[in-house]
C-alpha positions as CSV (number, residue, x, y, z in Angstrom):
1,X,93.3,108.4,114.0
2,X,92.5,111.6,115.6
3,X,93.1,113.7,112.8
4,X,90.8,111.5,111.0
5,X,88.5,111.9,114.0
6,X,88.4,116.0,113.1
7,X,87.7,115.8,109.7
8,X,85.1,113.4,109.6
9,X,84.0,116.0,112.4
10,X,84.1,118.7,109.7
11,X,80.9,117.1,107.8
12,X,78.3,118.0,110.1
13,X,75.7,119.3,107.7
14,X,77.0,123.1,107.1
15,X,81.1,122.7,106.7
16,X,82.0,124.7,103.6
17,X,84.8,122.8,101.7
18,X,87.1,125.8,103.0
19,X,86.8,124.8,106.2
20,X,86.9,121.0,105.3
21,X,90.0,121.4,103.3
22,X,93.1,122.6,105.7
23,X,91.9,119.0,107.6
24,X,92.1,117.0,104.8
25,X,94.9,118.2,103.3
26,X,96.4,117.5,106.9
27,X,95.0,113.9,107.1
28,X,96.0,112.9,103.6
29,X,99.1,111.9,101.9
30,X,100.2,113.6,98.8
31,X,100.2,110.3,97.3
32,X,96.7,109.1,98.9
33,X,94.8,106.9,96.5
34,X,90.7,106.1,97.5
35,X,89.3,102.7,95.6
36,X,86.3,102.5,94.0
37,X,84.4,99.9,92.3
38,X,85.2,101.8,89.1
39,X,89.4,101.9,90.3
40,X,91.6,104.1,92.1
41,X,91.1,108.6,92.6
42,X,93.8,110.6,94.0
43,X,94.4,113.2,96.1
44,X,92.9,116.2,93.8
45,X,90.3,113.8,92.6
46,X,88.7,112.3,95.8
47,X,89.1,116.2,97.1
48,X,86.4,117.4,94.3
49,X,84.3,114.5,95.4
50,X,84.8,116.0,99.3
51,X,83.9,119.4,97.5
52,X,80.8,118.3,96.7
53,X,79.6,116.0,99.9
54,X,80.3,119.3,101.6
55,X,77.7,121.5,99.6
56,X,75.0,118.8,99.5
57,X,75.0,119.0,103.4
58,X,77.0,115.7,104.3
59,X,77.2,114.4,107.5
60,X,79.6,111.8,108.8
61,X,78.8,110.4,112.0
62,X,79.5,106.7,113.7
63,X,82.9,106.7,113.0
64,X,84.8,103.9,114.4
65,X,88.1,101.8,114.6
66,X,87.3,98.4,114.2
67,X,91.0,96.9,114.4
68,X,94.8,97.8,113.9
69,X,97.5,96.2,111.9
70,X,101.0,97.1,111.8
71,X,100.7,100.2,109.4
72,X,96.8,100.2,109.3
73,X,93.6,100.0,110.7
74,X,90.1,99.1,110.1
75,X,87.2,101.6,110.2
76,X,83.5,102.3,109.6
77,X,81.4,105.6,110.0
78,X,78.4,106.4,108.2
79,X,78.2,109.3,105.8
80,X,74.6,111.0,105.2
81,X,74.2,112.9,102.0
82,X,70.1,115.1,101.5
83,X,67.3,112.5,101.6
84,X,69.3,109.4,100.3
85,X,69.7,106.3,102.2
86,X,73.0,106.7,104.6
87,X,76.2,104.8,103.5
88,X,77.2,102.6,106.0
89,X,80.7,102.7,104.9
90,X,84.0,99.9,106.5
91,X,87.3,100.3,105.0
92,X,90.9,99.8,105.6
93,X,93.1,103.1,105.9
94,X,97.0,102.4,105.3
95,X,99.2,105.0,107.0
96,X,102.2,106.1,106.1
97,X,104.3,109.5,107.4
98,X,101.5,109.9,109.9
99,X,98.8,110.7,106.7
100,X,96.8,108.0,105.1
101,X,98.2,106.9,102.2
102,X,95.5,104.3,100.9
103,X,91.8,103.7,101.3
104,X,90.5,100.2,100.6
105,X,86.6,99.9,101.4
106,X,85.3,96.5,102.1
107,X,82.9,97.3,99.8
108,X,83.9,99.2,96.7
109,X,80.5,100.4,94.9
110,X,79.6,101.6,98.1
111,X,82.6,104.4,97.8
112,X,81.4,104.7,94.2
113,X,77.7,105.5,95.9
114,X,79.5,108.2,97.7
115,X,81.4,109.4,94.4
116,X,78.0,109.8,93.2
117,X,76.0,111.6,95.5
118,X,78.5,113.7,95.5
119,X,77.7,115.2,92.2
């Protein structure tokens, strides 16, 4: 949960994806998949999307652990992006190897929202 902690860190409004990236790449498995209402990104995929949340000026802030499970937990943080409406975003993150391996949201089209903005 730390790591997670420093990369949500990382969007404070002027990270460049090249510092974003050696975080992420640290926090997420190789085999990480991120669901949407539109179905599942990987890695490489959801890492564009980061790409662009980081050049529009994101900023993650709130972020908190809501509950723990055997090889998960339960989260929410908000995520900022220009003059849009924050996402109040809650999801379960599924760990495996010490790296999240799976991101379910609570709410789906909201992590499509995010996709979006991204753009």
């Amino acid at each position: 949960m730390e790591k997670f902690k420093k990369y949500l860190a990382a969007y404070d409004g002027a990270a460049e994806w090249s510092q974003v990236q050696p975080l992420y790449d640290d926090l997420f498995h190789a085999y990480c998949v991120f669901v949407t209402a539109e179905g599942e990104l990987n890695k490489a995929q959801w890492a564009e999307m980061t790409k662009g949340l980081a050049a529009k000026g994101a900023v993650a802030s709130g972020f908190e652990v809501t509950g723990v499970e055997q090889d998960s937990f339960y989260y929410k943080l908000t995520i900022a992006v220009g003059e849009d409406e924050p996402l109040h975003l809650t999801a379960k993150a599924t760990v495996k190897d010490e790296q999240l391996i799976r991101i379910e949201p609570v709410d789906p089209a909201l992590y499509s929202t995010m996709v979006e903005r991204s753009r």
